[in-house]
C-alpha positions as CSV (number, residue, x, y, z in Angstrom):
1,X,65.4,5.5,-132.7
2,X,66.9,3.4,-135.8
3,X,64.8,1.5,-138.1
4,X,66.7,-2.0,-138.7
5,X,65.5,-3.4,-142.0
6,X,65.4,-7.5,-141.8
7,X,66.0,-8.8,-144.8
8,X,63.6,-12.1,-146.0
9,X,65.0,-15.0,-145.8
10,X,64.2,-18.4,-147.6
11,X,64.7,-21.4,-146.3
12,X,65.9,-23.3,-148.5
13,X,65.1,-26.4,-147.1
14,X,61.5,-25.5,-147.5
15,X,60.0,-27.0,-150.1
16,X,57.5,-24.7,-151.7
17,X,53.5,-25.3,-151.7
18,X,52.9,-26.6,-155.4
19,X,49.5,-25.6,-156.8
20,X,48.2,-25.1,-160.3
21,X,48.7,-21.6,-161.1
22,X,46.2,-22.4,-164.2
23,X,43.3,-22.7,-161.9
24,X,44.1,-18.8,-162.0
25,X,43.6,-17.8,-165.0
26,X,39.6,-17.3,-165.5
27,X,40.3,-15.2,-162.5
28,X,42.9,-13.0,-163.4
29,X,40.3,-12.7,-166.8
30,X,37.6,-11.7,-165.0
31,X,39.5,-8.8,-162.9
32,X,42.4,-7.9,-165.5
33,X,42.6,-3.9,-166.4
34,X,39.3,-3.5,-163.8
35,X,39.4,-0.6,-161.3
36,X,39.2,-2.2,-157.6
37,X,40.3,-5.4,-159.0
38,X,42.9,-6.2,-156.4
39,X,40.7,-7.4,-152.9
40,X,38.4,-9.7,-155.3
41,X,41.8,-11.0,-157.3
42,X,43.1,-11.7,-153.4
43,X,39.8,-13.5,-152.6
44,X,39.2,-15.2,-156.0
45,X,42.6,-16.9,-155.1
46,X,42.1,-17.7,-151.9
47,X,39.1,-19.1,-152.8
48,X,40.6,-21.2,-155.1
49,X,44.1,-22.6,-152.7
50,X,42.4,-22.0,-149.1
51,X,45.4,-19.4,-148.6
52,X,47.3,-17.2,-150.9
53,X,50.8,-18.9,-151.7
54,X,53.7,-16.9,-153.1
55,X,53.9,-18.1,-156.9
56,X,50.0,-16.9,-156.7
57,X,50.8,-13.6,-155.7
58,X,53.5,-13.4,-158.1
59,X,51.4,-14.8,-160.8
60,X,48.6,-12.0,-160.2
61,X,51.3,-9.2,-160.5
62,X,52.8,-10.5,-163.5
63,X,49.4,-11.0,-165.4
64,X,47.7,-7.5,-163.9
65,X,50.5,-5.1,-163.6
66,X,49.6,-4.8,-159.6
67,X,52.5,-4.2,-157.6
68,X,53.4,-7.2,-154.9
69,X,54.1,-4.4,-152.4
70,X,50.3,-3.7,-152.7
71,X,49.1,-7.2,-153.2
72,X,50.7,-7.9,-149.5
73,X,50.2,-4.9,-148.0
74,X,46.3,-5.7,-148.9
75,X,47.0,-9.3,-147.9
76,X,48.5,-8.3,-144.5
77,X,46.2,-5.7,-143.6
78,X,42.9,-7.7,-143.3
79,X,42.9,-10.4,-141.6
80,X,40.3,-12.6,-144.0
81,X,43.3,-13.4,-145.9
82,X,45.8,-16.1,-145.3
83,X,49.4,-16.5,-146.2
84,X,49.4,-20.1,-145.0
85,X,47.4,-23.2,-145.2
86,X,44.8,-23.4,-142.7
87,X,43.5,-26.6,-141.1
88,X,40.4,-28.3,-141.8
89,X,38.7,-26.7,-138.8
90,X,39.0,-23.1,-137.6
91,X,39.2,-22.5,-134.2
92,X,37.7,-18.5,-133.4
93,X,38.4,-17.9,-129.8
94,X,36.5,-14.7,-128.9
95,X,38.6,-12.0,-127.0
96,X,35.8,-9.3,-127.8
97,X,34.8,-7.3,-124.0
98,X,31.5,-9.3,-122.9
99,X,34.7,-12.6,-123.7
100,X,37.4,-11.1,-121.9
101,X,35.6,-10.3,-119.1
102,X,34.3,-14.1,-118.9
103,X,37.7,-15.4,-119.2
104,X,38.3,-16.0,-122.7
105,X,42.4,-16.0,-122.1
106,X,41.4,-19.4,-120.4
107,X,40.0,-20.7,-123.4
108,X,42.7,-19.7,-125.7
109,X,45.5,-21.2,-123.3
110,X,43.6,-24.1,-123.1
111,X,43.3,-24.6,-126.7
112,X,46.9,-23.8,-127.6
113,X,48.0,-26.6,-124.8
114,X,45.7,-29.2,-126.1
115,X,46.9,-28.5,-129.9
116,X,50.4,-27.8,-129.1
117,X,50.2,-24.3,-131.4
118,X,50.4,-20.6,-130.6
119,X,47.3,-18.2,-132.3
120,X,47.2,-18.0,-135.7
121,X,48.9,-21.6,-136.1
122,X,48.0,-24.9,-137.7
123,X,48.3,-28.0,-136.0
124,X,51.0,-30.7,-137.6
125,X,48.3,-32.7,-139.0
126,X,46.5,-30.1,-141.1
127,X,43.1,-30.9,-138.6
128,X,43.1,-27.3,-136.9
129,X,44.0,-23.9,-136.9
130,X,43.8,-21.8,-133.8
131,X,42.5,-17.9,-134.3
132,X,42.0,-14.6,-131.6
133,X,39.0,-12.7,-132.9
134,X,38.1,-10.0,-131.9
135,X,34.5,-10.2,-132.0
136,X,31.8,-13.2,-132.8
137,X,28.1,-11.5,-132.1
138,X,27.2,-13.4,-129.4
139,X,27.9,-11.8,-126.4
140,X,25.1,-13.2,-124.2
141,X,27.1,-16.5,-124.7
142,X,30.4,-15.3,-123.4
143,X,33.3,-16.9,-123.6
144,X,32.6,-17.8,-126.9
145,X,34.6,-19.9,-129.7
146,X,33.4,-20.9,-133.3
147,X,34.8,-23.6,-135.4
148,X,33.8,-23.2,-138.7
149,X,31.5,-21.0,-140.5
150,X,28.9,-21.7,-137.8
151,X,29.3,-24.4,-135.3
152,X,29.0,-21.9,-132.4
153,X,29.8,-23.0,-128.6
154,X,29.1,-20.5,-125.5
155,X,29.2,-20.7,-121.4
156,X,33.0,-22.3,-122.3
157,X,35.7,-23.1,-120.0
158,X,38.9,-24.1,-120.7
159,X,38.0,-28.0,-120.2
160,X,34.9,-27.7,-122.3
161,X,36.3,-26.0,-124.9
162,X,39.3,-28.9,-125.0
163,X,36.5,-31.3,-125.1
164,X,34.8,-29.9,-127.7
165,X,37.9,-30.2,-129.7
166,X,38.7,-33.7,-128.4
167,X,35.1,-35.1,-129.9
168,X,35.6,-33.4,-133.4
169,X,39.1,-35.3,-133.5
170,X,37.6,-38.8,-132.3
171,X,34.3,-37.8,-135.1
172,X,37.4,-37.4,-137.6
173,X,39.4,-40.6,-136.9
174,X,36.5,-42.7,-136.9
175,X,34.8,-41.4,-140.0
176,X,38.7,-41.3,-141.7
């Protein structure tokens, strides 16, 4: 079988995410010439942004000498980095076994109908982003989904986990 090689292409309609690279530099201080350096430089960043954006990851490589080959195929492999701005709210649908076997697909179709986005994509309005994990820890509340770092909701079905959503959007608008 034959390997095709896509080449990366730009749109160059796309006007790229501006942020201040300076906001960098005590970072790139702190980790320059260190051994291991390159998972804190990645969440040091993100840290800063909310996602990594490309001029970041070119600025790291150009002030530490680490290769952007590495810095994405770090950045790619785990999946607590992002490569594109998330929404304010996190969406963690569960798919771990005690999930699946409760239904969890439900949820996730549910969700991605209500917010009009596939997994792993933000909403228009910056509000949500919608995830597949594989795991949250609370199995005995299965189907799960988290938004957050810790609003937890269990015993979901697809309409509860919709309204769920629904009220944090309503909280939102009125609170502006």
């Amino acid at each position: 079988m034959r390997v095709q090689r896509l080449a990366l292409q730009l749109d160059k309609n796309k006007i790229a995410e501006e942020v201040d690279l300076n906001l960098l530099n005590p970072l790139i201080e702190k980790y320059k010439g260190k051994k291991g350096n390159l998972i804190p430089l990645l969440q040091g960043a993100q840290h800063i942004y909310g996602f990594i954006p490309d001029s970041v990851f070119r600025k790291i490589s150009d002030e530490t000498g680490v290769s952007l080959s590495d810095m994405y195929g770090v950045a790619t492999f785990y999946a607590q980095f992002r490569l594109k701005p998330a929404g304010k709210h996190i969406i963690k649908v569960c798919h771990g076994t005690a999930c699946h076997v409760q239904n969890a697909t439900a949820i996730s179709e549910a969700l991605k109908e209500a917010l009009g986005v596939e997994e792993g994509e933000t909403t228009p309005d910056k509000m949500f982003t919608l995830e597949s994990v594989a795991c949250l820890g609370c199995c005995s509340l299965a189907p799960v989904m988290m938004i957050g770092e810790n609003d937890t909701h269990g015993k979901l079905t697809g309409a509860s986990a919709v309204k769920v959503v629904k009220d944090i959007k309503t909280k939102e608008i009125e609170h502006g």
